[in-house]
N, C-alpha and C positions, 0 to 999 in steps of 0.2 A: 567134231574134231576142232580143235585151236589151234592158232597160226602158231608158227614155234618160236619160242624167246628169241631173241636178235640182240645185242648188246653192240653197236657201232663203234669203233674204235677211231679216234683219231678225226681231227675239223670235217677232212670234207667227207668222210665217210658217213659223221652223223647227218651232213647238209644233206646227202642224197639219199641215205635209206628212213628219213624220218618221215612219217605223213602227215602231211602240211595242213590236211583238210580235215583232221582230227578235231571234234568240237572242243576239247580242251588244249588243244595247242591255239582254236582262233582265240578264244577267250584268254589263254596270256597272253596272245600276240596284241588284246583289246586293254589287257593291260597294261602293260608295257608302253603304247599308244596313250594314253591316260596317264601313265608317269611324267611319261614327257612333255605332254602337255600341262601339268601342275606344274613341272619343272621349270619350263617355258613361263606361264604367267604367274609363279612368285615371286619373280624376280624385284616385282615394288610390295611384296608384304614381306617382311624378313623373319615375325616369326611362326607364316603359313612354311618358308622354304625352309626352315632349323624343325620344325616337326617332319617337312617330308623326309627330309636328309637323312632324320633320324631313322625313320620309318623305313626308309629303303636297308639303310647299314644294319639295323637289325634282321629282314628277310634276308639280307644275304649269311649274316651270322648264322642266321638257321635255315641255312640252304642244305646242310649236311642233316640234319635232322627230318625235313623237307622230303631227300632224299630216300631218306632210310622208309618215310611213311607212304612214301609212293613204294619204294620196292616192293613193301610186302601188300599195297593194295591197288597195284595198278589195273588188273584186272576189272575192276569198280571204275572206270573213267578211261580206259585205252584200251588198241589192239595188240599193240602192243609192247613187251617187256623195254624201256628205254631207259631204265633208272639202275644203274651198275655199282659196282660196289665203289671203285673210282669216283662218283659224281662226275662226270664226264660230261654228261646231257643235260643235265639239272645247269653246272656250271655256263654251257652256252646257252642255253634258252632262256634261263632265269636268274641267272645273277649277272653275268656278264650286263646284260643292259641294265639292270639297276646298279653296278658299277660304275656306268659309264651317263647317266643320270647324276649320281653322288658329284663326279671328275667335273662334270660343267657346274655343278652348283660350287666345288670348293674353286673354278677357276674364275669365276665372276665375285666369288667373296676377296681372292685373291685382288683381282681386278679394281672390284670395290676401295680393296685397304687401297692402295697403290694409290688410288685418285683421290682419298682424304689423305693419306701421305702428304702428297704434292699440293694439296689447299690448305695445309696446318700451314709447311714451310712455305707458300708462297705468302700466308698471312702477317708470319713470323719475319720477313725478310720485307715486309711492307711498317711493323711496326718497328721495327728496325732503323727504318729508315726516315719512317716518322721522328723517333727520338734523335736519331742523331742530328736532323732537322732542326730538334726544338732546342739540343740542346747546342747548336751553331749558332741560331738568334739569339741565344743567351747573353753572346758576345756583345759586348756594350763598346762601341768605341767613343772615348771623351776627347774631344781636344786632339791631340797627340799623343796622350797615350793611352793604350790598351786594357780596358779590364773586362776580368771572366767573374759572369755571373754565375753560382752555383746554386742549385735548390737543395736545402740540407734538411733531413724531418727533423721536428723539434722532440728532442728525446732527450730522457733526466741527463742521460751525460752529455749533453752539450751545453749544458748549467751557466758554462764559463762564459760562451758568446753568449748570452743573456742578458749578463750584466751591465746594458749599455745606458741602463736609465732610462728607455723609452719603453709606454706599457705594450704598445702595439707590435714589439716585435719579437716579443715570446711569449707567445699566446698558446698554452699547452694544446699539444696535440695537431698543430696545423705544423705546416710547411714553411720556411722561410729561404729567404734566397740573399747571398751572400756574395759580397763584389767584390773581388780580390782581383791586384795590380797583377798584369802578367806581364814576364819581364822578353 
Protein backbone atom coordinates (compact mmCIF):
# COMPACT_ATOMS: atom_id res chain seq x y z
CA UNK A 1 0.00 0.00 0.00
CA UNK A 2 1.43 3.86 -0.68
CA UNK A 3 1.24 6.61 1.53
CA UNK A 4 -1.51 8.93 -0.10
CA UNK A 5 -0.66 11.97 -2.34
CA UNK A 6 -0.46 15.13 -0.07
CA UNK A 7 -0.13 18.34 -2.08
CA UNK A 8 0.74 21.33 0.87
CA UNK A 9 -0.89 24.40 0.48
CA UNK A 10 0.44 27.45 1.38
CA UNK A 11 4.55 28.58 3.23
CA UNK A 12 4.26 26.93 6.44
CA UNK A 13 2.12 24.20 5.65
CA UNK A 14 4.80 22.98 2.91
CA UNK A 15 7.67 23.74 5.97
CA UNK A 16 6.04 21.24 8.08
CA UNK A 17 4.41 18.52 6.11
CA UNK A 18 7.53 18.06 3.96
CA UNK A 19 10.28 15.39 4.91
CA UNK A 20 13.40 16.84 5.33
CA UNK A 21 15.24 13.62 5.61
CA UNK A 22 14.33 12.72 2.13
CA UNK A 23 17.52 11.72 0.20
CA UNK A 24 16.68 14.00 -2.70
CA UNK A 25 15.54 16.83 -0.67
CA UNK A 26 19.44 16.61 1.18
CA UNK A 27 20.97 16.37 -2.13
CA UNK A 28 19.22 19.90 -3.25
CA UNK A 29 19.68 21.12 0.07
CA UNK A 30 23.79 20.16 -1.11
CA UNK A 31 22.98 21.99 -3.86
CA UNK A 32 21.84 24.93 -3.05
CA UNK A 33 24.90 24.83 -0.36
CA UNK A 34 27.20 24.72 -3.50
CA UNK A 35 25.42 27.61 -5.25
CA UNK A 36 26.13 29.64 -2.77
CA UNK A 37 29.32 28.89 -2.26
CA UNK A 38 30.32 29.55 -6.17
CA UNK A 39 28.30 32.59 -5.44
CA UNK A 40 30.31 33.52 -2.52
CA UNK A 41 33.83 32.90 -4.30
CA UNK A 42 33.10 34.55 -7.77
CA UNK A 43 33.04 37.45 -6.58
CA UNK A 44 36.95 38.09 -8.01
CA UNK A 45 36.42 35.92 -11.42
CA UNK A 46 33.67 37.88 -13.14
CA UNK A 47 33.15 35.76 -16.01
CA UNK A 48 32.97 32.30 -13.55
CA UNK A 49 29.92 34.63 -11.78
CA UNK A 50 28.15 35.76 -15.52
CA UNK A 51 27.98 31.82 -16.33
CA UNK A 52 26.81 30.99 -12.91
CA UNK A 53 24.24 33.79 -12.98
CA UNK A 54 23.28 32.54 -16.15
CA UNK A 55 23.05 29.11 -14.98
CA UNK A 56 20.85 29.66 -12.01
CA UNK A 57 18.17 32.10 -14.39
CA UNK A 58 17.88 29.41 -16.62
CA UNK A 59 16.98 26.50 -13.87
CA UNK A 60 14.57 28.74 -12.56
CA UNK A 61 13.07 29.39 -16.24
CA UNK A 62 12.73 25.73 -16.13
CA UNK A 63 11.47 25.35 -12.87
CA UNK A 64 7.89 24.96 -14.45
CA UNK A 65 9.06 22.25 -16.76
CA UNK A 66 11.19 20.79 -13.69
CA UNK A 67 7.94 20.56 -12.18
CA UNK A 68 5.69 19.01 -14.60
CA UNK A 69 8.80 16.10 -14.89
CA UNK A 70 8.75 15.51 -11.26
CA UNK A 71 4.68 15.30 -11.13
CA UNK A 72 4.58 12.57 -13.41
CA UNK A 73 7.76 10.75 -12.01
CA UNK A 74 8.03 11.44 -8.39
CA UNK A 75 7.31 8.09 -7.39
CA UNK A 76 11.09 7.25 -8.92
CA UNK A 77 12.92 9.60 -6.22
CA UNK A 78 10.13 10.36 -3.14
CA UNK A 79 7.49 9.28 -0.86
CA UNK A 80 5.87 11.53 -1.56
CA UNK A 81 3.42 13.31 -4.09
CA UNK A 82 4.97 17.22 -3.40
CA UNK A 83 5.10 18.64 -7.12
CA UNK A 84 1.26 20.24 -7.62
CA UNK A 85 0.07 21.65 -10.54
CA UNK A 86 0.63 25.48 -8.79
CA UNK A 87 4.42 24.79 -8.56
CA UNK A 88 4.18 25.73 -5.09
CA UNK A 89 6.88 23.32 -3.65
CA UNK A 90 9.28 23.34 -6.66
CA UNK A 91 8.98 27.40 -6.27
CA UNK A 92 10.30 27.30 -2.44
CA UNK A 93 12.78 24.48 -2.38
CA UNK A 94 14.35 25.24 -5.72
CA UNK A 95 14.07 28.40 -7.24
CA UNK A 96 13.40 30.56 -4.58
CA UNK A 97 17.06 30.11 -3.49
CA UNK A 98 18.48 30.28 -6.69
CA UNK A 99 16.57 33.53 -6.79
CA UNK A 100 18.03 34.77 -4.08
CA UNK A 101 21.72 33.58 -5.30
CA UNK A 102 21.02 35.63 -8.72
CA UNK A 103 19.74 39.06 -6.08
CA UNK A 104 23.32 39.08 -4.29
CA UNK A 105 25.16 38.45 -7.49
CA UNK A 106 23.10 41.47 -9.46
CA UNK A 107 23.56 43.48 -5.87
CA UNK A 108 27.35 43.37 -5.75
CA UNK A 109 27.50 44.07 -9.81
CA UNK A 110 25.31 46.95 -8.73
CA UNK A 111 27.79 47.70 -5.96
CA UNK A 112 30.59 47.12 -8.21
CA UNK A 113 29.19 49.80 -10.96
CA UNK A 114 28.52 52.36 -8.06
CA UNK A 115 32.41 52.12 -7.02
CA UNK A 116 33.94 52.71 -10.73
CA UNK A 117 31.25 55.32 -10.89
CA UNK A 118 32.85 57.16 -8.11
CA UNK A 119 36.80 56.47 -9.44
CA UNK A 120 35.86 57.57 -13.10
CA UNK A 121 34.33 61.02 -11.47
CA UNK A 122 36.86 61.19 -8.74
CA UNK A 123 39.64 60.79 -11.65
CA UNK A 124 37.72 63.25 -13.80
CA UNK A 125 37.35 65.99 -11.15
CA UNK A 126 41.38 65.33 -10.31
CA UNK A 127 42.18 66.09 -14.20
CA UNK A 128 39.99 68.82 -13.95
CA UNK A 129 41.76 70.27 -11.64
CA UNK A 130 44.98 69.37 -13.13
CA UNK A 131 44.17 71.61 -16.15
CA UNK A 132 42.77 74.20 -14.64
CA UNK A 133 46.14 74.24 -12.72
CA UNK A 134 48.06 74.42 -15.82
CA UNK A 135 46.05 76.44 -17.48
CA UNK A 136 46.38 79.34 -14.37
CA UNK A 137 50.42 78.94 -14.74
CA UNK A 138 49.90 79.91 -18.27
CA UNK A 139 49.47 83.35 -16.89
CA UNK A 140 52.53 85.22 -17.57
CA UNK A 141 52.85 88.47 -15.72
CA UNK A 142 55.50 91.11 -17.35
CA UNK A 143 56.23 94.13 -15.79
CA UNK A 144 52.76 95.58 -15.00
CA UNK A 145 50.97 94.29 -17.31
CA UNK A 146 49.10 91.12 -17.65
CA UNK A 147 49.24 88.53 -20.35
CA UNK A 148 47.40 85.11 -21.07
CA UNK A 149 49.31 82.50 -22.51
CA UNK A 150 47.07 80.24 -24.74
CA UNK A 151 48.13 76.72 -26.21
CA UNK A 152 46.32 76.71 -29.78
CA UNK A 153 46.80 73.27 -32.05
CA UNK A 154 48.38 74.18 -35.13
CA UNK A 155 45.71 73.41 -37.62
CA UNK A 156 45.31 74.50 -41.61
CA UNK A 157 42.93 77.27 -40.48
CA UNK A 158 44.92 78.99 -38.21
CA UNK A 159 47.15 79.64 -41.48
CA UNK A 160 46.90 83.47 -40.61
CA UNK A 161 48.78 83.37 -37.16
CA UNK A 162 51.58 81.66 -39.09
CA UNK A 163 52.58 84.08 -40.87
CA UNK A 164 54.92 85.68 -38.48
CA UNK A 165 58.20 85.01 -40.37
CA UNK A 166 59.70 82.83 -37.91
CA UNK A 167 60.15 78.78 -39.07
CA UNK A 168 59.90 77.58 -35.46
CA UNK A 169 56.46 78.58 -34.90
CA UNK A 170 54.37 76.77 -37.16
CA UNK A 171 55.62 73.58 -37.38
CA UNK A 172 52.57 71.44 -38.69
CA UNK A 173 51.03 69.33 -36.42
CA UNK A 174 52.51 70.47 -32.90
CA UNK A 175 50.96 72.82 -30.58
CA UNK A 176 51.86 76.46 -30.18
CA UNK A 177 51.13 78.87 -27.33
CA UNK A 178 50.11 82.22 -27.78
CA UNK A 179 50.40 85.39 -25.50
CA UNK A 180 47.76 87.68 -25.61
CA UNK A 181 47.52 91.23 -23.44
CA UNK A 182 44.52 90.81 -20.99
CA UNK A 183 43.12 93.91 -20.28
Amino acid sequence: MEPPQRVPTGLPAILAQTDWSEPWLLGLAVFHILCFLITCFSFQRYHLQIGHFLCMVALVYCAEYINELAAMNWRLFSKYQYFDSRGMFISLVFSAPLLLNAIIIVITWVYKTVNVMTELKTLQQKRRAEKEKKNSDMMIKMGSEKYLAVMVDNQPNMSAHCNTGQKDFCNPGESQVLVLQAD
